[in-house]
C-alpha positions as CSV (number, residue, x, y, z in Angstrom):
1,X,113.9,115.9,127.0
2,X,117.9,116.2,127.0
3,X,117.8,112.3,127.1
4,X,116.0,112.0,124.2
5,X,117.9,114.2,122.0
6,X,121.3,112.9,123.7
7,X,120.6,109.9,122.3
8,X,118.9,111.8,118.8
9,X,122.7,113.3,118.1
10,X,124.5,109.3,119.1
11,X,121.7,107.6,117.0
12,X,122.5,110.0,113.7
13,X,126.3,110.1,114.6
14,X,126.2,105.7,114.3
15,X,124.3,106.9,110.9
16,X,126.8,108.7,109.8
17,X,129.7,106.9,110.1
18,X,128.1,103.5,109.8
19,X,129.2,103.5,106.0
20,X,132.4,102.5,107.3
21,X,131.3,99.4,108.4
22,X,128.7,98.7,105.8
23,X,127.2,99.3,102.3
24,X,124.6,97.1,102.8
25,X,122.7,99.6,105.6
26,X,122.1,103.5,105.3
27,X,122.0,105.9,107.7
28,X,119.8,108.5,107.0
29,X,118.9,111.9,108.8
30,X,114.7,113.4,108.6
31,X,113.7,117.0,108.9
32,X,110.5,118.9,108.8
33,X,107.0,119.6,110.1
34,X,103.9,118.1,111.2
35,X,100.3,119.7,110.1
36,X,98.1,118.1,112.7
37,X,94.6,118.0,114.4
38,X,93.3,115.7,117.4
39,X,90.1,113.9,116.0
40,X,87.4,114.4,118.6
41,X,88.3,117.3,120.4
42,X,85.5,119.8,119.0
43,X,88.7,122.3,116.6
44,X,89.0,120.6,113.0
45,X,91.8,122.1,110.6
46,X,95.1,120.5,110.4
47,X,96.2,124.0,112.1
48,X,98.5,123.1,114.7
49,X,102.3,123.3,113.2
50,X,105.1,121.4,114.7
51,X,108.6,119.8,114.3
52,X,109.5,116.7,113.1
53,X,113.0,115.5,113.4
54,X,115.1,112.3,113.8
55,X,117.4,109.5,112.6
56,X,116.8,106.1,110.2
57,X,118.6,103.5,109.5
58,X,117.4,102.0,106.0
59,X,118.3,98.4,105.3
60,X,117.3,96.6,101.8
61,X,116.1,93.1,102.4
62,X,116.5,91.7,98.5
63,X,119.2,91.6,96.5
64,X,117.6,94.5,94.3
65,X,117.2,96.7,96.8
66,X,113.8,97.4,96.0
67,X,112.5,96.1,99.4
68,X,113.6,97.8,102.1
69,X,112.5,98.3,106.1
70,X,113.5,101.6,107.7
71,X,113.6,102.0,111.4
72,X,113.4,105.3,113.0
73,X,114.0,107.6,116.4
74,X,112.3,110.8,116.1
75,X,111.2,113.9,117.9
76,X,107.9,114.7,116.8
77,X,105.6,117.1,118.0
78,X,102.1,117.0,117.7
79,X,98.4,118.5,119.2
80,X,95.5,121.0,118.0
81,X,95.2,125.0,117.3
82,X,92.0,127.4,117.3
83,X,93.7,131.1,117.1
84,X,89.5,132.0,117.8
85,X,86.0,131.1,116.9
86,X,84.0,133.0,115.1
87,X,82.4,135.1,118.5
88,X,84.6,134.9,121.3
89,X,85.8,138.0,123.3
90,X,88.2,136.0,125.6
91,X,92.2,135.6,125.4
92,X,93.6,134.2,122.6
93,X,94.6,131.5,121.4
94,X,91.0,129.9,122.0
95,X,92.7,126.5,122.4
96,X,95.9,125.5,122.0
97,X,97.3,121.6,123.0
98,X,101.3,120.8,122.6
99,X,101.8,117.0,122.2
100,X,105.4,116.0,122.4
101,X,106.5,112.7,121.6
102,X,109.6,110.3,120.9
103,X,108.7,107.8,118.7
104,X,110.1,104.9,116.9
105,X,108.6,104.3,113.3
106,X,109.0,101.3,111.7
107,X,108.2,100.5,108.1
108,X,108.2,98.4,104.7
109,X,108.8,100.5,101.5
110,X,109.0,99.5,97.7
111,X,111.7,101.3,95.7
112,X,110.7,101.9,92.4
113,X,113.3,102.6,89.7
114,X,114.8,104.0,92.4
115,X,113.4,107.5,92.1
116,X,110.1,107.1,94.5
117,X,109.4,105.0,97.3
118,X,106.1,104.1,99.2
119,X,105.5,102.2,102.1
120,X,103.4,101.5,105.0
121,X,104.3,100.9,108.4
122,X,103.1,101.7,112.2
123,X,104.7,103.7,115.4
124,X,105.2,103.9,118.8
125,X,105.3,106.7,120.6
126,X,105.9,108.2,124.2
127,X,104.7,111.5,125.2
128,X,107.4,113.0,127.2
129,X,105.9,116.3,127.2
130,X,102.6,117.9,127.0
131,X,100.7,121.7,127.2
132,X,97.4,123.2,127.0
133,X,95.8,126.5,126.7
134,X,92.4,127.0,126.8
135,X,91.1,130.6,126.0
136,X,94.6,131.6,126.5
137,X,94.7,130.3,129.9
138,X,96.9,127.3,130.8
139,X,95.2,124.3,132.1
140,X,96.3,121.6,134.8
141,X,97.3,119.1,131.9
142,X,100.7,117.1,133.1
143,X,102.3,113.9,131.9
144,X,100.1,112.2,134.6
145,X,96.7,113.1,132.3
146,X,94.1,113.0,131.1
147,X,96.6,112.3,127.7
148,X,97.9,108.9,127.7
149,X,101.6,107.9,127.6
150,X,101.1,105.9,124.8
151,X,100.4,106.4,121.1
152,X,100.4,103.6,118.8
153,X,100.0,105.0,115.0
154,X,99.6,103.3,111.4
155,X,101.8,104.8,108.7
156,X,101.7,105.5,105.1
157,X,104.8,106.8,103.2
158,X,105.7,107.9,99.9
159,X,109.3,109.5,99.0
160,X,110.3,111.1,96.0
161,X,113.8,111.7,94.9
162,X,114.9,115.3,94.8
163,X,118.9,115.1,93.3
164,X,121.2,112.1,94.5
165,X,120.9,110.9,98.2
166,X,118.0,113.7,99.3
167,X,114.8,113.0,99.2
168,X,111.0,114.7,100.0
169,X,108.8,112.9,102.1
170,X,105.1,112.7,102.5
171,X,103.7,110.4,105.7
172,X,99.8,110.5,107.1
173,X,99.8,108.9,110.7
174,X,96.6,108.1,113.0
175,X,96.1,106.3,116.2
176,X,95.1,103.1,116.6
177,X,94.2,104.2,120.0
178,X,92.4,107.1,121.5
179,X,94.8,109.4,123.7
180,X,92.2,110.8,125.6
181,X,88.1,110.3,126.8
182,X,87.2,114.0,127.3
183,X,83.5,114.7,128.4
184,X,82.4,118.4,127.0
185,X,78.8,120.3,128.2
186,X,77.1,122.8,127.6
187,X,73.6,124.5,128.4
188,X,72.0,122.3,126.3
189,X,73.5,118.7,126.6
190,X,76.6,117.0,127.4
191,X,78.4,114.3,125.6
192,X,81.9,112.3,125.4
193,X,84.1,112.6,122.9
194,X,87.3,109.6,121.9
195,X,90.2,112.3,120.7
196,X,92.8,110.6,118.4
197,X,96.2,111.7,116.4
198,X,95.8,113.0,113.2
199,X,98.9,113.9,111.2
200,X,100.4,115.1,108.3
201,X,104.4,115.2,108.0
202,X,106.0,117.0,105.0
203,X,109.9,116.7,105.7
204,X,113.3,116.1,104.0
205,X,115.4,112.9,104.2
206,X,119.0,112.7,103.3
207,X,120.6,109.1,102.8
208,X,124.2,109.6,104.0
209,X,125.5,106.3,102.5
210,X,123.5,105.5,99.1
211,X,125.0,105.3,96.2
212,X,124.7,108.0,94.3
213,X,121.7,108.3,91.9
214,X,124.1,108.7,88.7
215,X,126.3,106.0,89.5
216,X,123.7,103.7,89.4
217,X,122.4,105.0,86.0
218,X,125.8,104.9,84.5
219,X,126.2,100.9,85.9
220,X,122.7,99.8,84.2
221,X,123.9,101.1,80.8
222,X,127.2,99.5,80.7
């Protein structure tokens, strides 16, 4: 985990100063949370709160600079919340699963009049960290399973300008994949359930390097 956000703080400090260098590429920082659920796990309710942080680099790919593909290293966690069910006299919380991942999100936006952006993308992403609590009892879950390593997403994006270089962003991501087969029982029947990522990320993006919002009005009416 020190790695990854090692390499977080290099990432956003090449970001930074990258302006330097070049116009033509901005370096960007994104902060926020994750509302999420795991499809198939028997708790529904985007209940499960977690943070969502990481470096971009944003480069336009027409002379415009409508078009542009953003590439990014983020920390993200992820995973599914009950506090309790309706009848339930055991520990709380009733379940609880922490899914921590570094992922690299890659995607296409369109820019339009330079005020709201929406794109689509995918993402991979490497668990380097999971927990789980099951009627307030932790269970045996490691990095060796049942969760897989691996967590390939599909992204879509939109971003609204707030004031000059800092923007809101909204992004839904789901697996392409399952994470996890988990089989479930009780007195009555047993079944298997495919458990999948389910996310919704509300966070804020700065653009270090962009030209500023009024500067670019003031060129077009000249």
């Amino acid at each position: 985990m020190k790695k990854i956000f090692t390499f977080l703080l290099l990432l956003t400090t090449l970001c930074i100063s990258h302006h330097v260098y070049s116009q033509r590429i901005y370096g960007a920082l994104s902060a926020g949370m994750n509302l999420t659920q795991v499809d198939g796990d028997e708790i529904y309710g985007y209940n499960h709160v977690g943070l969502n942080i990481g470096p971009s680099v944003i480069i336009p790919f027409t002379r415009d600079r409508k078009w542009t593909v953003t590439l990014e290293l983020q920390y993200s966690r992820l995973g599914s919340y009950q506090k309790y069910p309706d009848v339930d006299t055991l520990p709380r919380p009733y379940y609880r699963l922490n899914l921590d991942y570094a992922t690299i999100p890659v995607l296409v936006h369109f820019v339009d009049k330079k005020v709201v952006a929406a794109g689509v993308g995918f993402s991979y992403g490497q668990l380097v960290d999971v927990k789980e609590w099951e009627h307030g009892v932790r269970t045996q879950t490691t990095l060796q399973g049942p969760y897989k390593k691996n967590d390939i997403d599909i992204l879509a994006d939109v971003k609204i300008r707030l004031w000059q270089r800092l923007w809101f962003n909204f992004r839904y991501a789901y697996s392409v994949a399952r994470i996890r087969n988990r089989h479930y029982s009780n007195t009555y029947q047993t079944w298997d359930r495919k458990q999948y990522n389910n996310v919704l990320t509300f966070r804020f993006t700065y653009v270090f390097n962009e030209p500023i919002f009024a500067k670019i009005t003031e060129k077009k009416g000249k």
